[in-house]
C-alpha positions, -999 to +999 in steps of 0.1 A: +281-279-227+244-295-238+243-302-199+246-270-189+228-259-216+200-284-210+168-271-189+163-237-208+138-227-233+134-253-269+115-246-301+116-261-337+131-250-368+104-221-372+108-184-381+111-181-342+138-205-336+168-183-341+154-155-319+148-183-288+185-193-291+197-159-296+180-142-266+187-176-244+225-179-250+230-138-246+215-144-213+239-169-206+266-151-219+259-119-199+249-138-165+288-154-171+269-193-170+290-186-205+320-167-194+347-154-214+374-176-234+340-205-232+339-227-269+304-228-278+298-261-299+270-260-328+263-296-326+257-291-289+233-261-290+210-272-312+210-307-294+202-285-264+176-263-277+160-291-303+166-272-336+186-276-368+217-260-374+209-233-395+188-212-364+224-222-342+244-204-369+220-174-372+220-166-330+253-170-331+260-149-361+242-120-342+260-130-309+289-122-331+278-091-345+265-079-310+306-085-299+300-111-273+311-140-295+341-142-317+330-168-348+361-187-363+349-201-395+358-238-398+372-241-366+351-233-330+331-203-314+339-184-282+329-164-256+344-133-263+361-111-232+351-081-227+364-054-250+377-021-237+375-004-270+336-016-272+327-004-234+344+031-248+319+030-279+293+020-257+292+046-228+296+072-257+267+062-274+246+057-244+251+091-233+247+106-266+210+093-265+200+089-230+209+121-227+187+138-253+159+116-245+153+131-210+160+165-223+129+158-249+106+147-217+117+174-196+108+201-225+075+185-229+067+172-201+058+134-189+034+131-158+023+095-170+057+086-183+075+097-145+047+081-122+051+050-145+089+051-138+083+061-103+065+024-098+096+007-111+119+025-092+099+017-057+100-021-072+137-019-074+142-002-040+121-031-027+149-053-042+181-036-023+200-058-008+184-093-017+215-104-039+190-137-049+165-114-067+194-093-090+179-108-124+141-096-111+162-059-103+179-060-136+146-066-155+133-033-136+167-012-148+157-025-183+117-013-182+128+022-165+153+031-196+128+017-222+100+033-207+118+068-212+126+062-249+091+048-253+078+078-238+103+100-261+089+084-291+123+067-301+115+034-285+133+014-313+165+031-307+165+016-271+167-014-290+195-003-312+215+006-278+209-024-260+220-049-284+252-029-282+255-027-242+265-066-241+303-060-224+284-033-204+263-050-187+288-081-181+307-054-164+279-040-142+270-080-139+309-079-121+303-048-100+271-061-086+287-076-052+302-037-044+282-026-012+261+005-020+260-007-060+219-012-057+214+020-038+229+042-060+210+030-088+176+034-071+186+069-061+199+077-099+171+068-114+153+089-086+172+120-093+167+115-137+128+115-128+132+145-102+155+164-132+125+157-159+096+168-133+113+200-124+108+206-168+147+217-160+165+195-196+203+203-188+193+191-149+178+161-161+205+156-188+233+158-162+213+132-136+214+106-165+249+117-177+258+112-137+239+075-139+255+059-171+289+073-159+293+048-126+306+016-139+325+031-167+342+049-144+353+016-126+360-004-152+396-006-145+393-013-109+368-042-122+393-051-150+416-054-122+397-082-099+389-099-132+419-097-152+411-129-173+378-117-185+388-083-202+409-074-233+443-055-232+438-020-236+427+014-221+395+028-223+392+056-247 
């Protein structure tokens, strides 16, 4: 594993250290260069990254607590599949939030926040299609989300959702190759802004419920061309 690991960002043993590994193997883990079932070795990461063992065991304690590893004390560290129960938890929680947040902006109103938004949506449309620029388009889906919780004033609970959307996105991550899967995220996030101009909150509640509810509504379908990646188990 240090091979594959090898290349990506190092630090020391500083107050930093932990937070390097952490964000670099997450992004691993979600862009499947980890993929499920995967033994992640100690010695190996910190050979890879050039720090001590105690940051290792911290990002990989979080990686635990975010679900995306499963930690078995005195014996090995895995990649863990994606869990059915968690996507459940997830998509309810996402929707409980999102939700409110663009009913808050469409009550009060966002001119800045929308022609901010507007800008990253044009950037994604620009990015249709070119399958070797997903990771530039997924960067974009990030900043439009947190820009509407920024804008909400509840930035840090963007946060708080996104260290819980790991299985999530590994599933969107899957769905990516479906024709049309770009498009309809560009025209989503076009129709969430058009619900919050129009000061209409229950319009722009149901664009964002509409948005969040298109890969959890193929998860099985997904589950199915990927059996070995995904827990036993229906979706709640």
């Amino acid at each position: 594993m240090a091979e594959r690991l090898a290349g990506q960002e190092t630090g020391g043993t500083g107050a930093g250290a932990p937070d390097r590994v952490y964000a670099a193997l997450r992004a691993r883990i979600l862009n499947f260069d980890l993929p499920p079932g995967a033994v992640l070795s100690r010695n190996e990461i910190a050979e890879a990254y050039g720090v001590s063992q105690t940051p290792v065991r911290d990002a990989l304690q979080r990686l635990g607590s975010d679900g995306l590893v499963r930690i078995y004390p005195q014996s090995r560290t895995v990649v863990a599949p994606i869990d059915a129960r968690q996507l459940s938890e997830t998509h309810f929680l996402r929707v409980a939030v999102e939700t409110e947040v663009v009913r808050r902006l469409a009550r009060t109103g966002a001119p800045e926040t929308i022609k901010r938004a507007r800008g990253l949506v044009q950037m994604q449309r620009a990015l249709v299609g070119s399958l070797d620029q997903m990771d530039l388009f997924w960067e974009l889906d990030r900043d439009f989300h947190r820009s509407l919780f920024d804008a909400a004033g509840v930035g840090a609970l963007d946060t708080m959702v996104t260290d819980r959307m790991g299985h999530l996105i590994r599933c969107q991550r899957l769905e990516l190759p479906r024709a049309g899967k770009t498009e309809a995220i560009v025209a989503a996030h076009a129709a969430i802004l058009d619900g919050i101009a129009s000061g209409d909150p229950e319009r722009a509640a149901q664009a964002m419920r509409d948005h969040l509810s298109g890969t959890i509504g193929r998860v099985e379908s997904i589950r199915a061309e990927h059996p070995g990646y995904f827990t036993e188990g229906a979706l709640g």
